[in-house]
C-alpha positions as CSV (number, residue, x, y, z in Angstrom):
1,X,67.8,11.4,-41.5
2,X,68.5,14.3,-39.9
3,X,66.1,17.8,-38.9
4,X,66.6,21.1,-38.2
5,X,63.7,21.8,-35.3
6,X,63.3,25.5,-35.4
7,X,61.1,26.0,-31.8
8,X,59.3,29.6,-32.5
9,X,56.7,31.9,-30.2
10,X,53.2,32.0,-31.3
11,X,50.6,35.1,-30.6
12,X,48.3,32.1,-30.3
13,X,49.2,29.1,-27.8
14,X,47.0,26.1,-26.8
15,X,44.0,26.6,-24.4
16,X,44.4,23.6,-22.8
17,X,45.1,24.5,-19.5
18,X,46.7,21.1,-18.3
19,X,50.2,20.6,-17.2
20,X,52.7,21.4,-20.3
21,X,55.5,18.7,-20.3
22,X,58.7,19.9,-18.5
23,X,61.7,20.6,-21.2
24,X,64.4,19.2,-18.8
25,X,62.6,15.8,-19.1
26,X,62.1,16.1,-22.9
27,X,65.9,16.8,-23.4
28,X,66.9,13.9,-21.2
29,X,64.5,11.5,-23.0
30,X,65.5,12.4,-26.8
31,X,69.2,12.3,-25.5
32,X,68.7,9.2,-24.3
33,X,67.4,8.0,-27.2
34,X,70.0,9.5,-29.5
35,X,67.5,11.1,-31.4
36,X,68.8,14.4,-30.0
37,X,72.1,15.9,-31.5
38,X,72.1,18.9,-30.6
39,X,69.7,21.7,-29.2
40,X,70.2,25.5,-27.9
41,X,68.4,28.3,-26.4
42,X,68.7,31.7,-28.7
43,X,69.5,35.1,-27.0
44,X,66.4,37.2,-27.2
45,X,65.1,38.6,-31.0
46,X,66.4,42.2,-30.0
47,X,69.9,41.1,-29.7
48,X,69.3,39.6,-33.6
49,X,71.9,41.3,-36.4
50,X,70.6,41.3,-40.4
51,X,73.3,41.2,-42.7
52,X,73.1,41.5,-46.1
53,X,75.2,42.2,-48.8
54,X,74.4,44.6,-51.8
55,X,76.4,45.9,-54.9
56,X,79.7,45.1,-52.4
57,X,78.6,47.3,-49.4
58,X,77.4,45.4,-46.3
59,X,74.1,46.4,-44.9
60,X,73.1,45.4,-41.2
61,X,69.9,46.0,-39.4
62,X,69.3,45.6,-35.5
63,X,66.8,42.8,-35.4
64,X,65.6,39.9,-37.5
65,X,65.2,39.7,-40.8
66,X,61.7,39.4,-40.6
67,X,59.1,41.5,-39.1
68,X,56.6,39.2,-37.2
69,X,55.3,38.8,-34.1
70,X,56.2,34.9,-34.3
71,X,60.3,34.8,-33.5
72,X,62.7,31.6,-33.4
73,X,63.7,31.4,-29.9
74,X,65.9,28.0,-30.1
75,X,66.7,25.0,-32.4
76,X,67.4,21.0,-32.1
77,X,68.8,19.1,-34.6
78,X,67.3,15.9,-34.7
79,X,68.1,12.2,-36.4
80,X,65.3,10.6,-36.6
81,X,64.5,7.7,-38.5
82,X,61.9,9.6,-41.0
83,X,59.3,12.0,-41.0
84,X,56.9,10.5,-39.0
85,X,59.1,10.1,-35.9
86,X,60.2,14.0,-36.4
87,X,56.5,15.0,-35.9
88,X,56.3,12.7,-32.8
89,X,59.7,13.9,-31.2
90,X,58.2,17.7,-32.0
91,X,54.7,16.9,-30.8
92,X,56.0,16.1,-27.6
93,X,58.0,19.6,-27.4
94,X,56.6,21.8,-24.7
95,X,56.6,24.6,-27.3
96,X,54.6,22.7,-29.4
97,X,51.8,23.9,-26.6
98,X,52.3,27.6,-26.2
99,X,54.0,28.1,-29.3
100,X,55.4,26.1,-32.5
101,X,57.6,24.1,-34.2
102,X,59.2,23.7,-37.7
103,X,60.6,20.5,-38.9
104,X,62.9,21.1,-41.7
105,X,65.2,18.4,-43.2
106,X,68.8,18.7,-43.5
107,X,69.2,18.8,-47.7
108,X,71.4,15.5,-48.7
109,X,73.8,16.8,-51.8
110,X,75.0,13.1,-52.1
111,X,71.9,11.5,-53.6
């Protein structure tokens, strides 16, 4: 099954102060193991374009679409075999630490 990983900031990381897992090694080992399809860093929030369209005229905004002190800033898309190995592939996200992530499956039109 495949997951969208949404990796976000949060105004509140963890306050463990041990040493956060290095991402390099995380992307190597979920690579590796195929569970990894594909991942990216996201240009910083202020670069972020809103569009919208509304009685035919289209309306764009500088910034996301939401206003929040939380922001996406990358993605992986994961295959994993089900839910519980999505949580373990996130939990061992650095950004799971000092920040958070969102599992979100990919919705399956063919069942």
């Amino acid at each position: 099954m495949k997951y969208l990983m949404f990796v976000c900031t949060d105004a509140e990381p963890d306050a463990d102060t041990s040493e956060v897992p290095d991402i390099d090694d995380w992307v190597a080992e979920n690579d590796a193991r195929g569970r990894r399809l594909a991942g990216m860093v996201l240009a910083p929030v202020s670069s972020a374009t809103t569009v919208r369209v509304r009685d035919g005229q289209v309306l764009l905004s500088d910034g996301p679409f939401a206003e929040t002190k939380e922001v996406i800033v990358g993605f992986d898309l994961l295959d994993c075999a089900d839910l519980d190995e999505a949580i373990e592939v996130a939990r061992t996200h650095p950004m799971a630490r000092n920040g958070r992530i969102e599992i979100r499956p990919l919705a399956d039109f063919e069942q």
